[in-house]
ZAVOPA-41433 format. One record per residue (C-alpha): x, y, z; residue in three letters. Coordinates in pm, 1 decimal. Example, Ala and Ser with C-alpha at 12.3 -4.5 7.8 and 13.67 -1.06 7.14 Angstrom:
2
ATOM        x        y        z rest
ATOM   1230.0   -450.0    780.0  ala
ATOM   1367.0   -106.0    714.0  ser
% end
This chain:
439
ATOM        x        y        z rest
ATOM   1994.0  -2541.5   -721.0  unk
ATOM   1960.7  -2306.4   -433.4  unk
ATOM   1596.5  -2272.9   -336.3  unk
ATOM   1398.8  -2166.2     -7.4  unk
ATOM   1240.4  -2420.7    186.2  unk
ATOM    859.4  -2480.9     78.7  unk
ATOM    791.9  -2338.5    555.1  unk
ATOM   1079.9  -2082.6    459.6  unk
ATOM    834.0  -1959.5    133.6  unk
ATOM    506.2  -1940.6    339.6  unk
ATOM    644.6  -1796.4    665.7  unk
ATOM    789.3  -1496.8    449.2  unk
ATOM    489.4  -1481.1    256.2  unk
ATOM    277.8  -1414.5    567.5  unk
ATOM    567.7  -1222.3    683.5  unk
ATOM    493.0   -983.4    379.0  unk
ATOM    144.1   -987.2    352.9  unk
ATOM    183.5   -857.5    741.9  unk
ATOM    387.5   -573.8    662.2  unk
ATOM     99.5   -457.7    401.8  unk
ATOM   -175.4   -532.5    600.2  unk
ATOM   -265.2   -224.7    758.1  unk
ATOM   -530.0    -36.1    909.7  unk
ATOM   -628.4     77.2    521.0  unk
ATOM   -598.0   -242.5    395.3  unk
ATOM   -895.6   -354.6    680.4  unk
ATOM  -1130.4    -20.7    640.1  unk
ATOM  -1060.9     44.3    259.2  unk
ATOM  -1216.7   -298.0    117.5  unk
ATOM  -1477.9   -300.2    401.4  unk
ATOM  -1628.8     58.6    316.4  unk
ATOM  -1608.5    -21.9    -53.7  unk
ATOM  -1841.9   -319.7      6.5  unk
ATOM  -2064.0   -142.2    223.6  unk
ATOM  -2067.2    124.1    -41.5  unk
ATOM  -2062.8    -74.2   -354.6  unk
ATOM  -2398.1   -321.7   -233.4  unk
ATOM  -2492.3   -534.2   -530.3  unk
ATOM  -2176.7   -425.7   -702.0  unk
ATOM  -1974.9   -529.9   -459.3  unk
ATOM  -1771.2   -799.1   -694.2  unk
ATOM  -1693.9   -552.6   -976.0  unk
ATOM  -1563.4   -297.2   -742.1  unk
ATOM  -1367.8   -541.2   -580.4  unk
ATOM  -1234.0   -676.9   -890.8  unk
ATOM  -1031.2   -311.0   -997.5  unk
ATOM   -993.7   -300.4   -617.5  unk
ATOM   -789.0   -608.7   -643.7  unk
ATOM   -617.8   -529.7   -968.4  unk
ATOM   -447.7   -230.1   -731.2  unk
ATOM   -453.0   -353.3   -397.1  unk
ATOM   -319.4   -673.2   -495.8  unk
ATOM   -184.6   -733.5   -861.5  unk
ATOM     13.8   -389.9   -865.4  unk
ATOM    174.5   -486.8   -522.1  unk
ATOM    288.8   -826.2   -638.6  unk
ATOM    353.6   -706.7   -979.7  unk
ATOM    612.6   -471.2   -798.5  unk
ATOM    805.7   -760.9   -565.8  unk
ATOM    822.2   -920.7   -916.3  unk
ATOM    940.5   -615.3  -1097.8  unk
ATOM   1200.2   -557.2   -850.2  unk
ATOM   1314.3   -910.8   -863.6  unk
ATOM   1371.9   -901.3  -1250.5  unk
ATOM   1547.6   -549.9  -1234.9  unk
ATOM   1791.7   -724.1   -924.9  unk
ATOM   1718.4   -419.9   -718.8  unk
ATOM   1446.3    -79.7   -655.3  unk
ATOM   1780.6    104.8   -719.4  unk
ATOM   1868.0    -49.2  -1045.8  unk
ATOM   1500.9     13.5  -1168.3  unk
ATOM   1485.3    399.3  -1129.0  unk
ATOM   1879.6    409.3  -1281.4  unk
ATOM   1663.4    307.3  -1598.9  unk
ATOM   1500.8    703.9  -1567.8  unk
ATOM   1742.1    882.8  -1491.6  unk
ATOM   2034.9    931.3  -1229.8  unk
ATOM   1890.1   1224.3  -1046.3  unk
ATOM   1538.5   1014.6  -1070.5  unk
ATOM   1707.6    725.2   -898.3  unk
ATOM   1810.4    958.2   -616.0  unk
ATOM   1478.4   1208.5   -548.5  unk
ATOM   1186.1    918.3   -664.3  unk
ATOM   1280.4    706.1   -416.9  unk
ATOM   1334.0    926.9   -135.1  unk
ATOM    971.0   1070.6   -193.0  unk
ATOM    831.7    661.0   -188.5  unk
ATOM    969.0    633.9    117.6  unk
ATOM    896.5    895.4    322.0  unk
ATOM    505.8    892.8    202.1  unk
ATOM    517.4    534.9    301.2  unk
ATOM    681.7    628.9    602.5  unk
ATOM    670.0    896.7    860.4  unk
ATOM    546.9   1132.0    582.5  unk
ATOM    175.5    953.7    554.5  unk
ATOM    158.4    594.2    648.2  unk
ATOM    321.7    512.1    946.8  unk
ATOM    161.6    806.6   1128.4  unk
ATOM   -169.7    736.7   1006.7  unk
ATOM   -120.8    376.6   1106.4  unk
ATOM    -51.3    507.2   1470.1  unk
ATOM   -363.3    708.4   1462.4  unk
ATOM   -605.5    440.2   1345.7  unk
ATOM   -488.1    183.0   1596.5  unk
ATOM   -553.2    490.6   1859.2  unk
ATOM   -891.5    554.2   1716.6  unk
ATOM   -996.3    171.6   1688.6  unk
ATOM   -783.5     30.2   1956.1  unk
ATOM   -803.7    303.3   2276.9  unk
ATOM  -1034.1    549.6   2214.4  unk
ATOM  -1356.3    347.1   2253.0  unk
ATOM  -1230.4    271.3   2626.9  unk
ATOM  -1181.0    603.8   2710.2  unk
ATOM  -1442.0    847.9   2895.8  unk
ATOM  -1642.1   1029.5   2674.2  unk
ATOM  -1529.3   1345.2   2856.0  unk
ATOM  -1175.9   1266.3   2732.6  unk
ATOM  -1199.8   1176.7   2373.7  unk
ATOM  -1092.1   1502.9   2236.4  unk
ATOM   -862.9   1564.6   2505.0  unk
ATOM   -509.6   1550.9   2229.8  unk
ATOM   -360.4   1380.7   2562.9  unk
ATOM   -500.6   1045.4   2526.8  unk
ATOM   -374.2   1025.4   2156.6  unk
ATOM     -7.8   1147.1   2277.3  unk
ATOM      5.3    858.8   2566.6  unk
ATOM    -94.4    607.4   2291.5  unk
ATOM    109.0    705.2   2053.1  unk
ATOM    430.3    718.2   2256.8  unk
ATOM    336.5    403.3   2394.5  unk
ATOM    225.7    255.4   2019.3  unk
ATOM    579.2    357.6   1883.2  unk
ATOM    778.0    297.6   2129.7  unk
ATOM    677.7    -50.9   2072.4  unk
ATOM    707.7    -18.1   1709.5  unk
ATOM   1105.7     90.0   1794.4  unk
ATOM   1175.8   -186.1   2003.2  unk
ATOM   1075.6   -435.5   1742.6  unk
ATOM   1249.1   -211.4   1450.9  unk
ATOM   1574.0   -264.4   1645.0  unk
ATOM   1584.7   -662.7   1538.3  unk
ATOM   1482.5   -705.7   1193.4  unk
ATOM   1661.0  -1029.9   1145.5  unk
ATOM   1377.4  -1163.4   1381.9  unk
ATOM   1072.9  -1033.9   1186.7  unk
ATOM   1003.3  -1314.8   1039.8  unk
ATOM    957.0  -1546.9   1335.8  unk
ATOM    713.8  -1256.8   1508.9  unk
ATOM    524.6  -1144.0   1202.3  unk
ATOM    510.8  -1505.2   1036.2  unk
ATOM    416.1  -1685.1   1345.3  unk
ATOM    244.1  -1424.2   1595.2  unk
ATOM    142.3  -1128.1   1423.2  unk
ATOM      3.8  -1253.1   1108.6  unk
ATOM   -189.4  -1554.9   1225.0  unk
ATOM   -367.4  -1315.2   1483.4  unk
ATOM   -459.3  -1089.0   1240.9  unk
ATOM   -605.2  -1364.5    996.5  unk
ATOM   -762.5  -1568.3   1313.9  unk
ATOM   -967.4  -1238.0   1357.7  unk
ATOM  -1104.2  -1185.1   1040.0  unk
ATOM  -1175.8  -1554.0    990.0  unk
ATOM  -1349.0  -1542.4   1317.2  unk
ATOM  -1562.7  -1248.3   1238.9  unk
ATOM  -1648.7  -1421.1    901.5  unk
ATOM  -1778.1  -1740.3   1040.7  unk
ATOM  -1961.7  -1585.2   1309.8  unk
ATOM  -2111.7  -1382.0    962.6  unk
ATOM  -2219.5  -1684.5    820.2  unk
ATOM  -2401.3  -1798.6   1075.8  unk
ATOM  -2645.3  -1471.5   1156.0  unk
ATOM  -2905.6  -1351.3    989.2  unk
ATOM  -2842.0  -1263.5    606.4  unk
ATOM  -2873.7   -870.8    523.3  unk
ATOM  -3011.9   -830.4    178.9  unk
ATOM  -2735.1   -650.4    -32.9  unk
ATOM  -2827.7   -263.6    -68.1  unk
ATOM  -2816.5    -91.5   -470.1  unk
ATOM  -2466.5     55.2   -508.8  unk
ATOM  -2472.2    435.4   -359.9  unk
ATOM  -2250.5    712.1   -462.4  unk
ATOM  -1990.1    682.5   -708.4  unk
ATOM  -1993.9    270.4   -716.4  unk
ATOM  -2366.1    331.3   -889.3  unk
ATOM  -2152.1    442.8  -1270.4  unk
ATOM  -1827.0    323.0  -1267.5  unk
ATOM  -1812.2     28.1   -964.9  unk
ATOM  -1522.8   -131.5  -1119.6  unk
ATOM  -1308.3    216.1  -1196.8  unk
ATOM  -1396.1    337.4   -874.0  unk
ATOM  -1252.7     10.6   -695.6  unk
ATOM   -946.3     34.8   -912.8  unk
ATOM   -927.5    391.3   -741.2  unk
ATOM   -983.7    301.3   -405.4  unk
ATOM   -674.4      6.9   -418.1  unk
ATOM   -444.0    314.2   -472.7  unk
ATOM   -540.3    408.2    -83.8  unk
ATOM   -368.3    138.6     55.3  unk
ATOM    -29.4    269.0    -54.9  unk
ATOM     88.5   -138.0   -107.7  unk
ATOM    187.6    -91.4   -429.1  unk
ATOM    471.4    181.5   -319.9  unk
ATOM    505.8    -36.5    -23.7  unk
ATOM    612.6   -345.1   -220.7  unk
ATOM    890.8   -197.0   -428.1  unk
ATOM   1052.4    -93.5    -92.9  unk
ATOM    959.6   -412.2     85.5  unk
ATOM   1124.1   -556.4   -221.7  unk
ATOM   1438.2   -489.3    -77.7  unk
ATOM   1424.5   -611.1    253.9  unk
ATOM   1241.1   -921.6    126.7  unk
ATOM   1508.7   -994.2   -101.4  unk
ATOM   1785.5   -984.0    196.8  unk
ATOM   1520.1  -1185.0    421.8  unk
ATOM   1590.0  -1468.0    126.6  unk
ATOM   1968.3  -1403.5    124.1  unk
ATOM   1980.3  -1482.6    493.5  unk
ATOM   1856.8  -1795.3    401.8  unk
ATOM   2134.4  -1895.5    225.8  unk
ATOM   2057.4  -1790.2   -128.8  unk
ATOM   2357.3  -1643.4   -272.9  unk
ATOM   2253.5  -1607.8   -663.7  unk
ATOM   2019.0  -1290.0   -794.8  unk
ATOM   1864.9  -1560.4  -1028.8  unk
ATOM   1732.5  -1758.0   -776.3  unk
ATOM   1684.1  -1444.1   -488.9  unk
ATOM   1481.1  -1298.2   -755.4  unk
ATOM   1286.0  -1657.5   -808.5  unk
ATOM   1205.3  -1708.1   -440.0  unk
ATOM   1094.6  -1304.8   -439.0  unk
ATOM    826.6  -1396.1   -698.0  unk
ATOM    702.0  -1675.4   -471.4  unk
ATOM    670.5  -1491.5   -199.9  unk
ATOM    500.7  -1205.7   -381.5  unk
ATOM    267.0  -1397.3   -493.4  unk
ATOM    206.0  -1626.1   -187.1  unk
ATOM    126.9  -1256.1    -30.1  unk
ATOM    -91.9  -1129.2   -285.2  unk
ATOM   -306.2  -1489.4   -243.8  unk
ATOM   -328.0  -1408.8    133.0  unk
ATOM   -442.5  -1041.8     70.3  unk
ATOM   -701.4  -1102.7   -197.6  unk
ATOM   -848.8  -1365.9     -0.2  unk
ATOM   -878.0  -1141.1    315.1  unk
ATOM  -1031.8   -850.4     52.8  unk
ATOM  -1253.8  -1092.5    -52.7  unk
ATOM  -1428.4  -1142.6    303.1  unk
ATOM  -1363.3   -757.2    425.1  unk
ATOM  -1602.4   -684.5     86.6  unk
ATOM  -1858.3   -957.4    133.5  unk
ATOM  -1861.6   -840.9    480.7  unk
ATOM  -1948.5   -457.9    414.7  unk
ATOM  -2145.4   -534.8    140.0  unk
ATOM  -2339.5   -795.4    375.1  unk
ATOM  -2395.0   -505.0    583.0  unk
ATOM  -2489.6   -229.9    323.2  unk
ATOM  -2856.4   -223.9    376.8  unk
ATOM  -2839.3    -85.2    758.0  unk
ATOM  -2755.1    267.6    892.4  unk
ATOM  -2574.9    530.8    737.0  unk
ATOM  -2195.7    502.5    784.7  unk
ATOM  -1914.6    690.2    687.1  unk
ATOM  -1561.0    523.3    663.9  unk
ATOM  -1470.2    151.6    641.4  unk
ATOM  -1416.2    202.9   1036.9  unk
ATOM  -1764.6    228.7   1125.2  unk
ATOM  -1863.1    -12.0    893.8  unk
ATOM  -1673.9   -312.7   1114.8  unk
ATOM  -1745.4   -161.1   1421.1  unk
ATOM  -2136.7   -213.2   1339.9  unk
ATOM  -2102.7   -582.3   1206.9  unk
ATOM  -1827.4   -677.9   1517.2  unk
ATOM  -2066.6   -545.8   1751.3  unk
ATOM  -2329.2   -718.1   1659.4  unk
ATOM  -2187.4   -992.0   1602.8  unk
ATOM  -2014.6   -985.9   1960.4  unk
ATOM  -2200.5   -726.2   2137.3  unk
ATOM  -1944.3   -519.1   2370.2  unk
ATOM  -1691.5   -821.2   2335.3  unk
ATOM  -1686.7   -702.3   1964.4  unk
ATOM  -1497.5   -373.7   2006.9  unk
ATOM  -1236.7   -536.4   2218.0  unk
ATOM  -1168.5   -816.2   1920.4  unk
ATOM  -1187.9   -509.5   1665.3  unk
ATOM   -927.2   -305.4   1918.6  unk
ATOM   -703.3   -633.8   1867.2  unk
ATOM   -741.1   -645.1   1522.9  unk
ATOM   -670.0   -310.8   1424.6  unk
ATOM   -377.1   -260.2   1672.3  unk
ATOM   -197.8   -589.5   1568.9  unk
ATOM   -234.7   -415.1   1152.3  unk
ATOM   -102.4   -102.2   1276.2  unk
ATOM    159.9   -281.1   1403.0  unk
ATOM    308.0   -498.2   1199.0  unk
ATOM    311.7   -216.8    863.8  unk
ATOM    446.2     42.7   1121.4  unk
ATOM    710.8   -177.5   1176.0  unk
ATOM    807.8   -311.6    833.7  unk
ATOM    789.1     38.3    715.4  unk
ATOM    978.3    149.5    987.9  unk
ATOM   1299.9   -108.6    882.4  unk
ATOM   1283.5    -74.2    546.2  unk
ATOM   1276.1    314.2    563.6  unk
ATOM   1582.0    306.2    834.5  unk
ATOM   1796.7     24.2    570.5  unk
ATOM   1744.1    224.5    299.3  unk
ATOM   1866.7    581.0    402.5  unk
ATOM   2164.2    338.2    607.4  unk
ATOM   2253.6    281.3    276.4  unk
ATOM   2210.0    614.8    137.2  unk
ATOM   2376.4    784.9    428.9  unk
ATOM   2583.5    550.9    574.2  unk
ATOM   2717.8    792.9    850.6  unk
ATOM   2419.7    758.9   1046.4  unk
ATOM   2370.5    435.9   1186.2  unk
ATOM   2056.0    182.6   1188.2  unk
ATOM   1985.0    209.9   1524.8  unk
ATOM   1991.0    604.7   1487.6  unk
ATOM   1756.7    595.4   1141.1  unk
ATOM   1520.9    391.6   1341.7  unk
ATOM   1458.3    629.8   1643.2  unk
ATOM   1428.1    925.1   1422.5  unk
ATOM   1185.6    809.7   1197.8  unk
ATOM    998.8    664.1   1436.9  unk
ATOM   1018.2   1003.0   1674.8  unk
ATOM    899.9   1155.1   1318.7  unk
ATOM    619.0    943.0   1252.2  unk
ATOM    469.1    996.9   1638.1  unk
ATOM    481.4   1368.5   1644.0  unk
ATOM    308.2   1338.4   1299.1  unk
ATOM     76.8   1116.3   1386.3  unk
ATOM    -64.4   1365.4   1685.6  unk
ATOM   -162.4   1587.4   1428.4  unk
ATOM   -444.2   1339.9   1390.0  unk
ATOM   -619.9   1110.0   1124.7  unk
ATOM   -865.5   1361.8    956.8  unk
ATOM   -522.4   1603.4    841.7  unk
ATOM   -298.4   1337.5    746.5  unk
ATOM   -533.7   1148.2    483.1  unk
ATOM   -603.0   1509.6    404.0  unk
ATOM   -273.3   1545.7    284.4  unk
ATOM   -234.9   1207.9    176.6  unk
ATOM   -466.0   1197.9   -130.1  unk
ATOM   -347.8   1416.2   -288.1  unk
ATOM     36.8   1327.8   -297.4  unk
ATOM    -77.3    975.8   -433.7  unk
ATOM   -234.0   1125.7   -699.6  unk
ATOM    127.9   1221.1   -823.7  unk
ATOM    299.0    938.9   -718.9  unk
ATOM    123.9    651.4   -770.3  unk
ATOM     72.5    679.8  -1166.6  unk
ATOM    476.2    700.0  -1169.8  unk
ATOM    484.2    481.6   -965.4  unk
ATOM    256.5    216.6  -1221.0  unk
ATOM    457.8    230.0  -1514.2  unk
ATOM    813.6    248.5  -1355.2  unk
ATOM    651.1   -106.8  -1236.9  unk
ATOM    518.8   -210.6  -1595.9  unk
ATOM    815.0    -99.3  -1720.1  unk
ATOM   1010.0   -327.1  -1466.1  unk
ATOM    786.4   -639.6  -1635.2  unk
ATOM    885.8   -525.7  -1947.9  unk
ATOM   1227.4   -483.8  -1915.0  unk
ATOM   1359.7   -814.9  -2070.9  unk
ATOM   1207.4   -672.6  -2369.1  unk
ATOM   1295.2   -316.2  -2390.9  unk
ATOM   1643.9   -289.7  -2212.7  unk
ATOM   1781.1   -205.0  -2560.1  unk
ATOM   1556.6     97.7  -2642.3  unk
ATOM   1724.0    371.2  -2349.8  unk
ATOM   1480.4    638.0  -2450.3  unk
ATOM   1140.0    441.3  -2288.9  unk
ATOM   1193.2    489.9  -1943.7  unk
ATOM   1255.5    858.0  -1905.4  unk
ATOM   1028.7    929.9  -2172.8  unk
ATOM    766.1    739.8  -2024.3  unk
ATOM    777.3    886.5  -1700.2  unk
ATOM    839.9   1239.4  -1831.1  unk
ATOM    510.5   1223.7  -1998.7  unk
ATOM    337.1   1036.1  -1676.6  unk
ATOM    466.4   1232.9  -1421.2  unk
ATOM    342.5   1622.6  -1619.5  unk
ATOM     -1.3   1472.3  -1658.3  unk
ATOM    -10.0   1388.8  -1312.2  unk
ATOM    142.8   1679.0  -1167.7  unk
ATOM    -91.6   1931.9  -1396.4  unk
ATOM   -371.6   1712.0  -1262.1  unk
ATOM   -269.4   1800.0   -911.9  unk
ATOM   -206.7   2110.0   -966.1  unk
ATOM   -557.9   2150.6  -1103.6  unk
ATOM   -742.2   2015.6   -828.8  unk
ATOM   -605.8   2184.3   -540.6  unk
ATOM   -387.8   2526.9   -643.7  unk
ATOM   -605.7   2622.3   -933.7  unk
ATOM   -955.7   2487.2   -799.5  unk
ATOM  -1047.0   2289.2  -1115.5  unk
ATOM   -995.5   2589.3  -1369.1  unk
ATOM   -889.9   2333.9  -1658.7  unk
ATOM  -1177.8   2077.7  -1608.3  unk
ATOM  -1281.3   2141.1  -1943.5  unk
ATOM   -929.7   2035.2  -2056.7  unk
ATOM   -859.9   1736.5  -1833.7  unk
ATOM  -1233.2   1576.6  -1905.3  unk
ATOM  -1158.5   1583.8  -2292.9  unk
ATOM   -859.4   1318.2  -2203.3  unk
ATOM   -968.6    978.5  -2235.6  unk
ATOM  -1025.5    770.6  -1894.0  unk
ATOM   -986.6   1085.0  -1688.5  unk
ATOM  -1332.1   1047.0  -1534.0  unk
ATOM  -1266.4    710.1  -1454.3  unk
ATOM   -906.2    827.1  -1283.0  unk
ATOM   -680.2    663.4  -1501.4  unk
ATOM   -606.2    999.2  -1735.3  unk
ATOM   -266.0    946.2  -1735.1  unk
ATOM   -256.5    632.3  -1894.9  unk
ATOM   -253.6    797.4  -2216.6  unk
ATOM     19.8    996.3  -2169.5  unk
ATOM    227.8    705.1  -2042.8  unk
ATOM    164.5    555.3  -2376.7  unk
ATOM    274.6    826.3  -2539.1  unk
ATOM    585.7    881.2  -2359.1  unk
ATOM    642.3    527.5  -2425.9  unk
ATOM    592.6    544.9  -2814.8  unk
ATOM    821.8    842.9  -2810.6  unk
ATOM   1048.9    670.8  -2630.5  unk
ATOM   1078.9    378.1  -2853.2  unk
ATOM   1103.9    588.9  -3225.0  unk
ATOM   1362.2    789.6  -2999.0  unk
ATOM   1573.8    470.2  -2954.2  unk
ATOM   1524.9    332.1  -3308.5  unk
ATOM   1632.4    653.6  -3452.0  unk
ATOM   1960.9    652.3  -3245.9  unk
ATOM   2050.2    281.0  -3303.3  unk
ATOM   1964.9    322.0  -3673.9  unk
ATOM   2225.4    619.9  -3707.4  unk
ATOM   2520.5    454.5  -3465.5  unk
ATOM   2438.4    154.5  -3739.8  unk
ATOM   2471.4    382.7  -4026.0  unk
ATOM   2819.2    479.9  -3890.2  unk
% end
């Protein structure tokens, strides 16, 4: 039987868990702990079930559907084309990749420059053109990603956190602080809320396809067993992440009784320095630039093989320059206006983007009723886009509406009309097999 090599298995898996660890992934769990105090376990818990089990559940999803492609076929044709299209450019130059860029600036340059030049938009355009110009050399050779992510990049990145961990340990104890804000009602929902942020879930059914030629490469010719070793390493990466979530919480929640800080970025900058005293922000610069890094990059490939595929005229190599070009002018728009804009797009795509993956799971047991997928996703993707719509164009004139749907307060509003879709869907199905029997 064909099977990966148990060194193969891990050095992909930390090959993966690289690609989505970013700069979120290191402030989003931080602030949540920071924010969340004595709560900080529930919070983390829904924080895991997105940041974690979604992202896996998608490698997995992919690997029992044989491809991202085949998946969204399920919907609809036209679905297969524009859905993911949209996943990939938020996950890359749209949103991520450019905010990647400008965290590493903000965590990794900007506390060595002058104070006189911190706002100057010339120190974020050197950086960035020198940050990407990095990320396209290293986009050029995907066949030897995993070498540099699963024996440089990643063990960096986890030697810094465990570092800053153990040096934790040993200090002074800070009592943890009562949960603040919205962690003080709903800790868990609002953890389950804040996963969504780090985008890994859209990330992994993209990923999913480079992953699954990584294992090809390999030597594994079958889908049965490609799709086998895929769960492995999905799940090999989701062990790595939760683990890392578990100390980036423990640590901002260590930390929640001191000062008054406002993102997840502040938060580590307080407990490296002191920790490390001015040392610290060098280690943190490390840290965050090696992230933004390694998910620039993966993001960058898979983005460039997929629309190689999709528009095969245009070479690699040329899909690689322009989306990285893209994703650098973007990214000098700064941090504040791209997460901005970022919110709310996930709020449309990511419930989608939840059941198309359930669905995915579930496939084995509903590839003979036709009518579930698009029906499902109809009924998601109106809910979500209404929601939207609601929150931004019409400045919350229907809140009386969308708070009389069940879970909407805790963010998950659309669940119901997934599982409504999905019932309809279903008697749809029935109905139409019943009469072709009847004939």
């Amino acid at each position: 039987m064909e099977q990966l090599k148990r060194n193969d298995i891990i050095l992909i898996s930390f090959m993966l868990f690289s690609m989505f660890f970013g700069a979120g992934n290191l402030i989003f769990p931080t602030f949540l702990g920071y924010s969340a105090g004595q709560s900080v376990w529930s919070s983390l818990g829904g924080f895991v079930i997105t940041a974690v089990g979604l992202p896996v559940l998608a490698v997995i999803a992919v690997a029992i559907n044989g491809s991202f492609d085949e998946l969204n076929r399920r919907v609809h044709p036209l679905f297969a084309f524009v859905f993911p299209v949209i996943i990939y450019l938020c996950i890359g130059p749209g949103l991520a990749i450019p905010r990647a860029g400008t965290i590493a600036y903000e965590m990794g340059m900007k506390p060595f420059i002058p104070q006189a030049l911190t706002g100057n938009p010339l120190m974020l355009a050197l950086f960035s053109f020198a940050f990407f110009s990095l990320v396209l050399w290293l986009s050029l050779s995907p066949s030897k990603l995993v070498d540099r992510f699963g024996k440089v990049l990643a063990p960096v990145t986890l030697g810094i956190i465990a570092l800053i961990f153990i040096k934790k340990l040993f200090s002074p104890d800070s009592d943890f602080a009562p949960p603040a804000g919205a962690y003080k009602e709903n800790s868990f929902f609002q953890g389950f809320l804040d996963g969504y942020l780090t985008m890994d879930a859209l990330g992994a059914l993209v990923f999913g396809v480079f992953i699954a030629n990584t294992v090809r490469s390999r030597g594994i010719s079958s889908q049965k067993n490609i799709s086998k070793n895929m769960i492995y390493i999905g799940i090999g990466a989701g062990i790595l992440l939760a683990g890392i979530y578990a100390i980036l919480g423990f640590l901002g929640a260590s930390s929640s009784g001191t000062g008054s800080e406002e993102n997840g970025a502040g938060v580590l900058t307080a407990i490296v320095s002191a920790l490390f005293g001015n040392a610290g922000v060098v280690i943190l610069g490390i840290l965050f630039v090696s992230a933004c890094l390694c998910v620039s990059i993966g993001l960058v490939i898979s983005c460039s093989q997929y629309f190689n595929k999709l528009f095969s005229k245009m070479s690699y190599r040329n899909w690689v320059i322009l989306f990285t070009l893209l994703s650098m002018l973007i990214a000098n728009l700064g941090l504040n206006q791209i997460l901005a804009v970022s919110v709310p797009i996930l709020s449309i795509v990511y419930p989608i983007t939840v059941v198309l993956i359930v669905l995915g799971l579930l496939y084995p047991y509903l590839k003979n009723y036709f009518a579930v997928y698009p029906a499902a996703i109809l009924f998601t993707g109106i809910y979500s886009l209404f929601e939207f719509m609601n929150k931004t164009i019409l400045s919350g004139s229907f809140d009386p509406v969308m708070t009389s749907i069940p879970l909407y307060k805790q963010g998950i509003g659309w669940l119901l009309p997934a599982i409504f879709g999905t019932v309809i869907g279903l008697a749809a199905s029935s109905i139409k097999k019943h009469k072709v029997s009847a004939q």
